[in-house]
Every structure is written in C-alpha cells, then in structure tokens.
C-alpha positions as CSV (number, residue, x, y, z in Angstrom):
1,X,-6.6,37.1,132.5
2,X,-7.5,34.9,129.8
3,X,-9.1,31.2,129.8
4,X,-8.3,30.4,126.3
5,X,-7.6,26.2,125.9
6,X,-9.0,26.4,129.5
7,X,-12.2,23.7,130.0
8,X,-14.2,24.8,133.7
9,X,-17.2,22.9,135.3
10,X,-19.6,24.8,136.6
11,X,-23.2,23.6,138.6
12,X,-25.6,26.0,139.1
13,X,-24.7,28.0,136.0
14,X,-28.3,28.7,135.4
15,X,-28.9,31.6,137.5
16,X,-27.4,33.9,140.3
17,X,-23.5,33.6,141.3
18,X,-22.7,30.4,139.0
19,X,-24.4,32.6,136.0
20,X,-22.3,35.5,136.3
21,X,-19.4,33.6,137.1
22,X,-20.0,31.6,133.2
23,X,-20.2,34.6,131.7
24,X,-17.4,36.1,133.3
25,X,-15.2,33.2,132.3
26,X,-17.0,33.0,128.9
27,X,-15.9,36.4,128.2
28,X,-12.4,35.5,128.8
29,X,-12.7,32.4,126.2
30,X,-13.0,29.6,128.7
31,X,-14.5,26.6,127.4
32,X,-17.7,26.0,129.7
33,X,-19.5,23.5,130.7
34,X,-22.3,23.3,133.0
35,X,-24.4,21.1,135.2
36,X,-27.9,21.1,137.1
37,X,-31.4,20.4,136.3
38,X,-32.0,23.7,133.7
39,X,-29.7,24.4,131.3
40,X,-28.7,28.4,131.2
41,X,-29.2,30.4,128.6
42,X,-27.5,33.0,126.5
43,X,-24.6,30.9,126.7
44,X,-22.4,29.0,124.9
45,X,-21.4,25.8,127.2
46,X,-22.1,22.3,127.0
47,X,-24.9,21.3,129.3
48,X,-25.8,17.8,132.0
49,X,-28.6,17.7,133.3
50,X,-28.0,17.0,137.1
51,X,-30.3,17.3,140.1
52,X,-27.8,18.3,142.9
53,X,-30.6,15.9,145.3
54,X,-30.1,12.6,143.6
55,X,-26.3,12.8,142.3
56,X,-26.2,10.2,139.6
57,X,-23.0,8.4,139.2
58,X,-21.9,8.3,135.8
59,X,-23.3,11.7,134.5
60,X,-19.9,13.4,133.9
61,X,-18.6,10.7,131.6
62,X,-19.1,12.6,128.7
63,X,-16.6,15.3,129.6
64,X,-12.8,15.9,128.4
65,X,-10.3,14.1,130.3
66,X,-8.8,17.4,131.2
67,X,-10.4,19.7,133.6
68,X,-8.6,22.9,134.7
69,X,-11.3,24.4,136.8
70,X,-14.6,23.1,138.9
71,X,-16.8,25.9,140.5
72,X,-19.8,24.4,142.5
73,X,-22.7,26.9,142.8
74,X,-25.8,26.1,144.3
75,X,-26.8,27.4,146.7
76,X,-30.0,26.9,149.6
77,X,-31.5,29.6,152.3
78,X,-33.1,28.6,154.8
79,X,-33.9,30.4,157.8
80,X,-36.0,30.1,160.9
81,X,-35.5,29.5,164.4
82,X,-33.6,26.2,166.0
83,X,-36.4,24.6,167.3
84,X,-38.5,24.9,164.0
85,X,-35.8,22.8,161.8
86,X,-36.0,19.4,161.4
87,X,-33.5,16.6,160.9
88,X,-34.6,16.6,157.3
89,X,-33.9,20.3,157.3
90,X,-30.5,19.7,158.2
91,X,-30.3,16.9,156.0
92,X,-31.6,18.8,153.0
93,X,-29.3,21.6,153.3
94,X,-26.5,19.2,154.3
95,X,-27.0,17.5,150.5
96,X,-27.1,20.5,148.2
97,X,-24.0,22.3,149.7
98,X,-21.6,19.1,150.5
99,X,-22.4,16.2,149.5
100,X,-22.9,17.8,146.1
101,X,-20.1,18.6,146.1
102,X,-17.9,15.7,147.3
103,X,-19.8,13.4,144.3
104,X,-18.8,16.1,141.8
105,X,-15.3,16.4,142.9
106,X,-15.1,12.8,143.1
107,X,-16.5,12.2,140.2
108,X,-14.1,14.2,138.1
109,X,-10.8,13.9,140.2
110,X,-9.0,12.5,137.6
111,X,-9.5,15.2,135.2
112,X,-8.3,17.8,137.4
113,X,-5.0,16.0,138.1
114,X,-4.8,15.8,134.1
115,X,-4.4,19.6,133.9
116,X,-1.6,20.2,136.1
117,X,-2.1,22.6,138.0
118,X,-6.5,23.4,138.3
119,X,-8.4,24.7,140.7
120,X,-11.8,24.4,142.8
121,X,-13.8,27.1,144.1
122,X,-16.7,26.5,146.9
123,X,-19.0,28.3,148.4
124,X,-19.3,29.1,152.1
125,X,-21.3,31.6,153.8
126,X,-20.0,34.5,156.4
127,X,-22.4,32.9,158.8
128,X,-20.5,30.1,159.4
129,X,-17.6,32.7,161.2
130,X,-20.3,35.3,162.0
131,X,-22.7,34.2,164.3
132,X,-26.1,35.1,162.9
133,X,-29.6,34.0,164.7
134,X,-31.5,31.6,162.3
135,X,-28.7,30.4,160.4
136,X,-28.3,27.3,162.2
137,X,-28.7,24.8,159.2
138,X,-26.7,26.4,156.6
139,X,-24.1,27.5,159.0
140,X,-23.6,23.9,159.8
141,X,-23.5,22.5,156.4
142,X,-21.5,25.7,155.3
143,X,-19.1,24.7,158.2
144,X,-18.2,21.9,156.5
145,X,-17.6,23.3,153.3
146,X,-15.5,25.4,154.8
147,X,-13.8,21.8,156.1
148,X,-13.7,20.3,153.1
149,X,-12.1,22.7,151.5
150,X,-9.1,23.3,153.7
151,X,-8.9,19.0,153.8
152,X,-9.1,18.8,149.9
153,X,-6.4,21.5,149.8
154,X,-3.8,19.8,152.1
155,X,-4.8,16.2,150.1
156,X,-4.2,17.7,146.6
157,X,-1.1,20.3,146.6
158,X,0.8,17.3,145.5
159,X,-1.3,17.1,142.4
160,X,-1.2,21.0,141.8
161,X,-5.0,21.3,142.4
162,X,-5.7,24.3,144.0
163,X,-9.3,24.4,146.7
164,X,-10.6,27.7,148.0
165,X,-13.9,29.0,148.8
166,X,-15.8,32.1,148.9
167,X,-17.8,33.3,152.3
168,X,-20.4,35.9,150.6
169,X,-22.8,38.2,152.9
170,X,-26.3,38.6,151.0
171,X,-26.1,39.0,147.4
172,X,-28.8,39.7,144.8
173,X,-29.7,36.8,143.6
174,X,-33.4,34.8,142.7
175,X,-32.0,32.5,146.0
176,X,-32.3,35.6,148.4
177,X,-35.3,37.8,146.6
178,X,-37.7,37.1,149.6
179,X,-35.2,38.8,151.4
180,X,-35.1,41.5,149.3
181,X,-38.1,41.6,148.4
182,X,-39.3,45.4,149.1
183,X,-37.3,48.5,149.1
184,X,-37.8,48.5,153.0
185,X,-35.8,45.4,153.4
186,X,-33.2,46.1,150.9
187,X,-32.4,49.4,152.4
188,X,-32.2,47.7,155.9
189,X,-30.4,45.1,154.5
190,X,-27.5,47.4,152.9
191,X,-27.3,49.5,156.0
192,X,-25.9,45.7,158.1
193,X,-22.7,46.3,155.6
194,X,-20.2,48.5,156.4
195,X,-20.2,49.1,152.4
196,X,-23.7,50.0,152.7
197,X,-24.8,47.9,149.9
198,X,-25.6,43.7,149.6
199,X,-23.4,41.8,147.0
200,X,-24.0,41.4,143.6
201,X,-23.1,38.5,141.2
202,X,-20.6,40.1,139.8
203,X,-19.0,40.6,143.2
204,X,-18.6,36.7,143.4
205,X,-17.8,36.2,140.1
206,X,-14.8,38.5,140.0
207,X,-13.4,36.8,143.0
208,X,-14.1,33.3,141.5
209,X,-12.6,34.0,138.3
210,X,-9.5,35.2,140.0
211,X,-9.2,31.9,142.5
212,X,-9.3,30.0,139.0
213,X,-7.1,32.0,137.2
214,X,-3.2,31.7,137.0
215,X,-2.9,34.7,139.0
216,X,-4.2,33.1,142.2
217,X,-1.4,29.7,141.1
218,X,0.3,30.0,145.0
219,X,-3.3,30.3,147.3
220,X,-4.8,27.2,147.9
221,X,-6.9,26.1,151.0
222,X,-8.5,29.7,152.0
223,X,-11.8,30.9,152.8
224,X,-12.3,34.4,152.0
225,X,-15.0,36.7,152.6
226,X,-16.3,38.4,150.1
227,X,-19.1,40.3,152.4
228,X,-18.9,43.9,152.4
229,X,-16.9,44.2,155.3
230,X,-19.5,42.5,157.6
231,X,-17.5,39.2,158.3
232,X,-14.9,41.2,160.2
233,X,-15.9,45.0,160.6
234,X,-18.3,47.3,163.2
C-alpha cells in the first residue's frame, strides 16, 4: 500500500489518532501536510498553523493544487449530564467536529477534484448509533458528521472523491486520559468491549490509511465502526 507522489492533509496531526495516522502514511511515503495550532513533531510534513475555533479563510493557499487525501482529526470529549450543558456547549462541540470541517473541505475542494479520484476520512463516534448517557453533545455534533459525510459522498462520486468516516469506541489518546486515568478505570473501561481492550491509535490509523488508499477505490459514503465490537455486540 504505498503513498508515493501521494500529497494528504491532515488537522490534528499533532497528537493522538491524526499522529498515528501521519506516521502511518509517512511510512508508506505519502507527502504530508498538516494543520492546527502546534505543529507535530518527529515528522517530516509541511505545517499551518490553524485554530480549528476561528477557521481563517485563506490559510490553505499555500498548498499544491492537487490533493489526493484530507483526514480531519480533532477531536472534543465532553461529558456530563443533559441539563448541565449549555447552548455554548453544544455550540462548541458543534465547531471543532463540523464546521471544521465543512471550511477545510471547502476550502480545498478544488484540489481534491485535481487528483482524480481522492478521498476524505471523518471522524464519528459509536455514540452517535449507541446510545450512551452523557454523550448528548458530541453525539449530536457527531450525528452530523455522520450526515455530512454520507451528503458529501452522494455530491462528489461524480468527481471521484471518495467520503467515509470512522465511529471509534474509547481509544488511548491525551483527549480521553481523564478517562483513563487509573488502572481502575482502564480495566473497567476494557471489560465494556467485547475485545476486552479500548482502541489504540494505531487501531484508527490502520483503518484510515486503508479508506485513503487505492484499495478502499469502490467504498465511499460509509460509517464504520472501529469499536471493539461494542457498536453492535452483547
């Protein structure tokens, strides 16, 4: 599976899923480049500085006109009860896991069409199709990831762009370390998954790194769960 001549977009490359997921692809000679407010490190990309909250138009200019793969990352957790969110909870949540992503689609359109035949990959959550107490903010903005993914899917199979998402359960990464914070927790937290473990990086980038590849060239417009078993299993 190789990425040689292959330019990919990543934001939220600095740390958890969208760090594995560049080095993944880096391994297989992709040419990377990332965007969010701290550059990674240990890796050979091209950076942009980009806050995901205040999405400035214009930042992407720089790129190649060709773009054969976007992967948008970050990520939020937030959990508490119903009545304890606020609008601006919802709002916040709303702008790092959609809106984000509609201005960097948007933004760099063009260059996807340019490569004949690229490929997005978003990030949903298995709480949006599990119901899970707590979860009611970024199930909701999830939910419309998982939306806009099968809308952008039907709207660009003419242009051979390819839009898919992953639904991960919890993974290991700095966003969920308060939930994994003690050995109690983690054990009780492997034991929900009919795997018996939580998710890894590696886990997502494996999956995302297929989705881009040529290999995944006739699925477009699915959500699939990359959960250890806990999206569909007892």
């Amino acid at each position: 599976m190789s990425f040689q001549g292959k330019n990919i977009l990543i934001i939220g490359a600095s740390s958890g899923i969208g760090k594995a997921i560049a080095l993944s692809l880096e391994a297989e000679g992709a040419t990377l480049f990332t965007a969010s407010r701290t550059a990674p490190e240990n890796l050979k990309n091209q950076h942009i500085v980009w806050d995901v909250t205040q999405p400035a138009a214009g930042i992407f200019d720089g790129l190649p006109d060709t773009l054969h793969g976007i992967v948008y990352a970050p990520g939020t957790i937030s959990l508490k009860p119903f009545q304890r969110f606020s609008s601006a909870d919802f709002q916040a949540d709303f702008q790092v896991n959609v809106l984000g992503a509609v201005a960097v689609i948007q933004a760099n359109l063009n260059r996807l069409r340019k490569a004949n035949g690229a490929s997005i990959v978003l990030f949903s959550t298995v709480a949006v199709q599990t119901g899970m107490g707590f979860h009611a903010s970024i199930a909701t903005s999830k939910g419309a990831v998982e939306g806009l993914t099968r809308s952008l899917a039907a709207e660009f199979a003419s242009v051979k762009i390819r839009c898919n998402a992953l639904a991960p359960s919890l993974t290991d990464t700095p966003l969920a370390s308060g939930l994994l914070s003690n050995d109690e927790k983690r054990e009780a937290s492997a034991k929900r998954h009919p795997l018996g473990r939580v998710g890894t990086p590696q886990d997502m980038a494996a999956a995302a790194k297929w989705l881009l590849s040529e290999d995944a060239g006739w699925v477009t417009g699915q959500v699939i769960g990359i959960d250890g078993g806990m999206g569909k299993l007892k």
